[in-house]
BAKOL-606331 format. One record per residue (C-alpha): residue in one letter; x, y, z. Coordinates in steps of 0.1 Angstrom, whole numbers, padded with zeros to 4 digits, always signed. Layout:
BEGIN
AXYZ ...
//
This chain:
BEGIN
X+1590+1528+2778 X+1622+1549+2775 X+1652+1530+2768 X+1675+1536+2800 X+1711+1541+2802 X+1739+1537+2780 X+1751+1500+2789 X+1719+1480+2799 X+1705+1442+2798 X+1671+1436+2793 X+1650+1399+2811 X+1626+1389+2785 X+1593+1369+2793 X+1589+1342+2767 X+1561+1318+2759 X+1553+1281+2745 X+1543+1262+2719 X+1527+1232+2726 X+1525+1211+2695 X+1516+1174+2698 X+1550+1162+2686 X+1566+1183+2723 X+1580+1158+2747 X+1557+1156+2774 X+1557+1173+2811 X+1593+1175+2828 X+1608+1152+2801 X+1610+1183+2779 X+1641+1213+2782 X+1618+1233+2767 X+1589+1222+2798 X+1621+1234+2824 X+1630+1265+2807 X+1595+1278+2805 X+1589+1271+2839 X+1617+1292+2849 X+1618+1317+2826 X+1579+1324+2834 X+1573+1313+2866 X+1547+1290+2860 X+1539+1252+2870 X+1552+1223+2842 X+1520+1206+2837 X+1528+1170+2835 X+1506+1157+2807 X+1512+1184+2782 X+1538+1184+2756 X+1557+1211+2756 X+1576+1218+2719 X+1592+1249+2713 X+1601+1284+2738 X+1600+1316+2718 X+1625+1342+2717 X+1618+1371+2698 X+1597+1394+2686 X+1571+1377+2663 X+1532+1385+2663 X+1526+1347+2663 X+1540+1345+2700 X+1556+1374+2713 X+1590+1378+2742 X+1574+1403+2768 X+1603+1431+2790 X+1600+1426+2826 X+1595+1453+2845 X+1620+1457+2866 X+1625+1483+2897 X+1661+1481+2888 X+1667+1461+2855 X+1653+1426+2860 X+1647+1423+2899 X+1607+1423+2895 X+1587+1440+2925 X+1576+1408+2947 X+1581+1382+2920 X+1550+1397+2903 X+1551+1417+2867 X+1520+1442+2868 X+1497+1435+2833 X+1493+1472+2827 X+1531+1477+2825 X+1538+1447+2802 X+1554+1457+2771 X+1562+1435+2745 X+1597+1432+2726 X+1585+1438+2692 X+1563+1470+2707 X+1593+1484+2727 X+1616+1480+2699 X+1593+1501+2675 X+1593+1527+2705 X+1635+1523+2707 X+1644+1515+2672 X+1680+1523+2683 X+1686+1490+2700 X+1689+1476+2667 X+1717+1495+2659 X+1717+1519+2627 X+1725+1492+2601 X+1700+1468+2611 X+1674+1495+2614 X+1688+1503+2571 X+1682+1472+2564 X+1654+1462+2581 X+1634+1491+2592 X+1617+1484+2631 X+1617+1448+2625 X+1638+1426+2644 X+1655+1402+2620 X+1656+1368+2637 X+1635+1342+2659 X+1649+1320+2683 X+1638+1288+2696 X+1644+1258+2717 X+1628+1228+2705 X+1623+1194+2723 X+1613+1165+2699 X+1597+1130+2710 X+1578+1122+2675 X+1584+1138+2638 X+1577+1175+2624 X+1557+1175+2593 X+1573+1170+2561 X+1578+1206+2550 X+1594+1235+2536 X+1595+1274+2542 X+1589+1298+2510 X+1616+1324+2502 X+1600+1360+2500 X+1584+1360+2465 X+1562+1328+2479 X+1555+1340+2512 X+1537+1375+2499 X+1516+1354+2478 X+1508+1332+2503 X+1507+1355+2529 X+1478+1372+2505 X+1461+1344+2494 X+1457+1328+2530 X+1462+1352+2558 X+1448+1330+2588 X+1470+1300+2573 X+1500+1323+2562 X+1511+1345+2591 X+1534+1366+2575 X+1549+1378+2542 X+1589+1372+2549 X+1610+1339+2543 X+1621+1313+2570 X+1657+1304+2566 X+1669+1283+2592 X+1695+1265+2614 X+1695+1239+2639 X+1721+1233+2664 X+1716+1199+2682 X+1717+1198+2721 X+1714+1161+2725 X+1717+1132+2696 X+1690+1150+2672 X+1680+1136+2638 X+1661+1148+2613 X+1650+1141+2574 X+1668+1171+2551 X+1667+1169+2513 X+1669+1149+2493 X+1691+1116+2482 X+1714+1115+2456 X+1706+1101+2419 X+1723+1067+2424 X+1709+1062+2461 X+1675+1072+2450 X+1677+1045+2415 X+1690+1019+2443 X+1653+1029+2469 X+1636+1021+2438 X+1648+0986+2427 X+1647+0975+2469 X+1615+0994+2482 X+1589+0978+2452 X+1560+0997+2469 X+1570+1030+2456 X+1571+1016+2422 X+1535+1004+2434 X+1521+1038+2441 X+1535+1060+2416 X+1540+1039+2381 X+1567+1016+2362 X+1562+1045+2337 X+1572+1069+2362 X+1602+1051+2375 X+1617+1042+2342 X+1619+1079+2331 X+1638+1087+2366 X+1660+1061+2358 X+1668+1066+2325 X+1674+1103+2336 X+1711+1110+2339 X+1734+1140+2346 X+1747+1144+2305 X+1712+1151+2307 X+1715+1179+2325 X+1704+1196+2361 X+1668+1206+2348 X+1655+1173+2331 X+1673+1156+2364 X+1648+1181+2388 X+1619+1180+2367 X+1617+1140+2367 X+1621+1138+2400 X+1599+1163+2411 X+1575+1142+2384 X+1581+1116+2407 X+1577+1130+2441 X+1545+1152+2435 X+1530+1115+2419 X+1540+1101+2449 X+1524+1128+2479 X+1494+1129+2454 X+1488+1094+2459 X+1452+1086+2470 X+1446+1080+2512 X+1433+1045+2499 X+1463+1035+2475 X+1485+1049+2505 X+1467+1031+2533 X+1470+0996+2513 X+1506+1000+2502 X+1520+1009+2532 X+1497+0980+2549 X+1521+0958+2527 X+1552+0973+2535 X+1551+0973+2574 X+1541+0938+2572 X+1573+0927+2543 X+1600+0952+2570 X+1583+0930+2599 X+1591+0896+2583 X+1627+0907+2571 X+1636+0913+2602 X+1634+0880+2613 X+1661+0872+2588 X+1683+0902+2583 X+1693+0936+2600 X+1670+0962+2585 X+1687+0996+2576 X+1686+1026+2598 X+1665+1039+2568 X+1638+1010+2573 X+1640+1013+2611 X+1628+1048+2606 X+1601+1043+2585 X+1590+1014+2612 X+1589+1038+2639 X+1576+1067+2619 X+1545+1042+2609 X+1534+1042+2650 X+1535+1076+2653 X+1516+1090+2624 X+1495+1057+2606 X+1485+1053+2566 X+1504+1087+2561 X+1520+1091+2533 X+1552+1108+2542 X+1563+1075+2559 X+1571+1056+2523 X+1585+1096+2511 X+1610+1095+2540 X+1629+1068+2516 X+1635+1095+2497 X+1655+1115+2515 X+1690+1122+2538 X+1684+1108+2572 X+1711+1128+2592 X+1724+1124+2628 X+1735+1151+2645 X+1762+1153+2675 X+1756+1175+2706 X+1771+1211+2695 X+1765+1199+2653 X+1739+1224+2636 X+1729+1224+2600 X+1713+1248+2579 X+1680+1253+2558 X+1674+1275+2529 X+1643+1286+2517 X+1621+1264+2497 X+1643+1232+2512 X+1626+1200+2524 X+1628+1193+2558 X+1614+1169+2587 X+1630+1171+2625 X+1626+1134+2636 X+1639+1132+2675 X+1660+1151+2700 X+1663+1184+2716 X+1679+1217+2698 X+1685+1255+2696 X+1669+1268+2663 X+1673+1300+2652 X+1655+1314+2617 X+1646+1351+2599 X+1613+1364+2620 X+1586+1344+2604 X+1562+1317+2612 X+1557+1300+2571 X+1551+1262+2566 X+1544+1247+2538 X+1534+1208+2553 X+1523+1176+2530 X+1537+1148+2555 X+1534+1135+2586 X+1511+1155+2601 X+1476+1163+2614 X+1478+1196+2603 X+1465+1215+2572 X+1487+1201+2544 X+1497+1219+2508 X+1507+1196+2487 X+1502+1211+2454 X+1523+1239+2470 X+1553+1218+2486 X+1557+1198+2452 X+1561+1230+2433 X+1583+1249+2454 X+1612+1230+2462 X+1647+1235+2452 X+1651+1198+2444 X+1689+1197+2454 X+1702+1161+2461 X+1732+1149+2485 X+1740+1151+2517 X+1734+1183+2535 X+1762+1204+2552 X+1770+1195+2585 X+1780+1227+2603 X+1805+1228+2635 X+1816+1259+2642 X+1843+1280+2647 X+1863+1286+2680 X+1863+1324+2692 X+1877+1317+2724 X+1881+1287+2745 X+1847+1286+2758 X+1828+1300+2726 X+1819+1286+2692 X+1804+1301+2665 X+1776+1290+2643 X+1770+1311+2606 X+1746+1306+2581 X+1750+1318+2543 X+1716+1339+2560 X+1722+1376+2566 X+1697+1376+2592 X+1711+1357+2621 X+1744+1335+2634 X+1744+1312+2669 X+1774+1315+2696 X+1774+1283+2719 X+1790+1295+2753 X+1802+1267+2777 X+1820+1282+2808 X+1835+1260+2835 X+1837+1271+2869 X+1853+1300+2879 X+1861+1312+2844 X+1849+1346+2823 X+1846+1354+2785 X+1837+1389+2767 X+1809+1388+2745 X+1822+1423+2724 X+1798+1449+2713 X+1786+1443+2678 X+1768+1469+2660 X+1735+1446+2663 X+1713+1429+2690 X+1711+1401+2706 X+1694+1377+2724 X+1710+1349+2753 X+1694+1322+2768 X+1712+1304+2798 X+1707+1265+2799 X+1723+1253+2825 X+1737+1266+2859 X+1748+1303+2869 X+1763+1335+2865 X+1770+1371+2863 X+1765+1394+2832 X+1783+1427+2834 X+1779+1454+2807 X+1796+1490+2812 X+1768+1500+2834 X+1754+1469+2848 X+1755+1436+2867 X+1727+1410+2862 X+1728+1374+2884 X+1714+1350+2854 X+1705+1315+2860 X+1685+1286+2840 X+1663+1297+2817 X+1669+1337+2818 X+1669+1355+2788 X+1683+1385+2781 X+1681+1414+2754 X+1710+1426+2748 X+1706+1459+2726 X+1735+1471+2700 X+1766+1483+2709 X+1764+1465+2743 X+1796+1444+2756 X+1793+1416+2777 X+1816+1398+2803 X+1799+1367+2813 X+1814+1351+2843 X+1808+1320+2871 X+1820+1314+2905 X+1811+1277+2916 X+1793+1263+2893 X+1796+1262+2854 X+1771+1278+2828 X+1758+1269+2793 X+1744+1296+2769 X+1737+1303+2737 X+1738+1338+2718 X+1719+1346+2686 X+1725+1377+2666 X+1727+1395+2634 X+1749+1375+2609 X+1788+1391+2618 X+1789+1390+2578 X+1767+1417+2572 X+1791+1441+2595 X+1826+1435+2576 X+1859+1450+2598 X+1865+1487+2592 X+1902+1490+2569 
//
């Protein structure tokens, strides 16, 4: 496939995941979007978790063929014609634009996603480069890919999720209040964390409490299975008498959905945080992570690495996850944007490889998307509009996609009813303003 003229948009066909932890049927955005974008049935009883965007092996965006960029012939694509993203972009390297294609070679830098949550991720992590190609090595049918996974989140609803970990003197106060940790991993153990503090300096501080941790998610299914037996039935009997925490709460709810696991009693350990509608936050490699409930745009360097050892029916690495992690404590960074316009906000990472613009455009309104020197992808989430580049018009609607190669400016604009869509794209910082 040639890449046309100067100017042009490009549909993409996208695909789904559909992990156990998906909201299920028509209850899910990411259920609606696929069955636009694709043209296919929502099937009731299935969850449906995350719609790719992009250009990974794992689950590759598709071009449609198009008589005249994005009408398809009939409402049918023909198989022999379908080309995917990642393919067509090795064809057309320009559409990266030259300094993507320096930095990057053919590979397109970032992977987007919409996710819709109804029960907890796995506890996890993602390995910066150096990890994955070992990984990667070691265990390719496990590992799918040699590249890192930095990532950010931006909520669409209420969205919570577990992200690092707590801060010396909330973690000292989980261990003289929740005595079944003390249980599992040793007085001894405890006392050293304890007597740990930050005169000491930041490596003794890491190293006992990745002592503690890895003693902890090393615990035996047994020891596990009877200690947490214990604790769901002291939270059950407090709460006759008292308000448990939001922290305790959690751990309740996270004990129906994944039983005698382990990373229930670990969530203690770590920042529950609450995102708004329009919040995001941000994940570094080798960071730990668990998404708990809600529905989100998620947006990460092309790869498909997890490291899991929690909550989760999946192949775990806990030997792995205990050795890799940062072991920052505190509160991560809540992230809120930055106003380009009235109707677009702006979402950016300390990552080179991608940033987020959140578009909300009322009726009868327009905004100009300007050319940047990289690509991009948009994703329309709710109602209608027109996209107009310099040599083209496209009618987009719920759950249309679009490519939009380098060097391409945008005017997006409605008539009657508002639109809500999101933009990823190369990281503005690695293009700095000609002086």
């Amino acid at each position: 496939m040639e890449v046309g003229k100067q100017g042009r948009i490009y549909r993409l066909r996208c695909s789904v995941q559909n992990y156990d932890w998906g909201r299920i049927g028509s209850e899910s955005t990411v259920a609606k979007l696929f069955s636009l974008n694709s043209k296919v049935e929502i099937e009731e009883e299935k969850p449906y978790a995350e719609m790719w965007m992009g250009a990974h092996q794992s689950l590759p965006s598709f071009l449609v063929k198009s008589a005249e960029n994005g009408d398809e012939s009939n409402g049918q694509e023909e198989k022999s014609e379908k080309v995917s993203l990642k393919d067509w972009i090795a064809q057309n390297p320009e559409v990266l634009g030259d300094k993507v294609v320096e930095k990057w070679g053919n590979n397109f830098p970032f992977l987007f996603k919409v996710l819709s949550v109804a029960k907890a991720l796995s506890i996890q992590a993602h390995p910066d480069k150096e990890l994955a190609a070992v990984l990667h090595k070691l265990e390719p049918n496990v590992y799918k890919d040699d590249n890192h996974k930095p990532e950010m989140v931006l909520a669409l609803t209420d969205f919570e999720a577990l992200c690092g970990f707590i801060s010396n003197e909330e973690l000292v106060g989980v261990l003289q209040n929740v005595p079944e940790i003390v249980e599992i991993v040793g007085s001894a153990q405890v006392n050293q964390f304890v007597q740990v503090n930050e005169e000491d300096g930041e490596g003794k501080v890491k190293a006992t409490l990745q002592a503690l941790f890895t003693q902890l998610m090393s615990a035996s299914k047994v020891v596990i299975s009877e200690v947490l037996s214990k604790l769901i039935s002291r939270l059950n009997m407090e709460s006759k008498v008292r308000q448990l925490t939001g922290k305790e709460e959690l751990v309740l709810r996270l004990e129906k959905q994944y039983p005698d696991d382990v990373g229930i009693i670990a969530a203690f350990l770590f920042n529950y945080v609450k995102l708004n509608a329009g919040e995001a936050l941000y994940l570094g490699a080798n960071e730990l992570h668990a998404y708990l409930y809600g529905e989100c745009i998620e947006c990460m360097a092309t790869s498909d690495n997890v490291v899991r050892a929690g909550l989760t029916p999946k192949n775990r690495d806990v030997k792995t996850l205990c050795s890799m992690l940062t072991y920052k404590q505190g509160c991560p960074e809540i992230v809120r944007g930055v106003n380009l316009n009235p109707y677009t906000r702006r979402y950016i990472p300390p990552f080179e490889e991608f940033e987020v613009d959140r578009c909300i455009l009322p009726q009868r309104a327009s905004v100009v998307f300007p050319a940047v020197p990289g690509p991009s992808i948009f994703v329309v989430m709710v109602g209608k509009g027109t996209m107009n580049t310099s040599s083209d018009e496209e009618l987009v609607i719920e759950g249309d996609v679009i490519f939009a190669p380098a060097s391409t400016e945008i005017t997006v604009t409605t008539a009657t009813t508002e639109l809500h869509l999101y933009r990823a794209g190369v990281n503005s910082r690695l293009f700095p303003p000609h002086k």
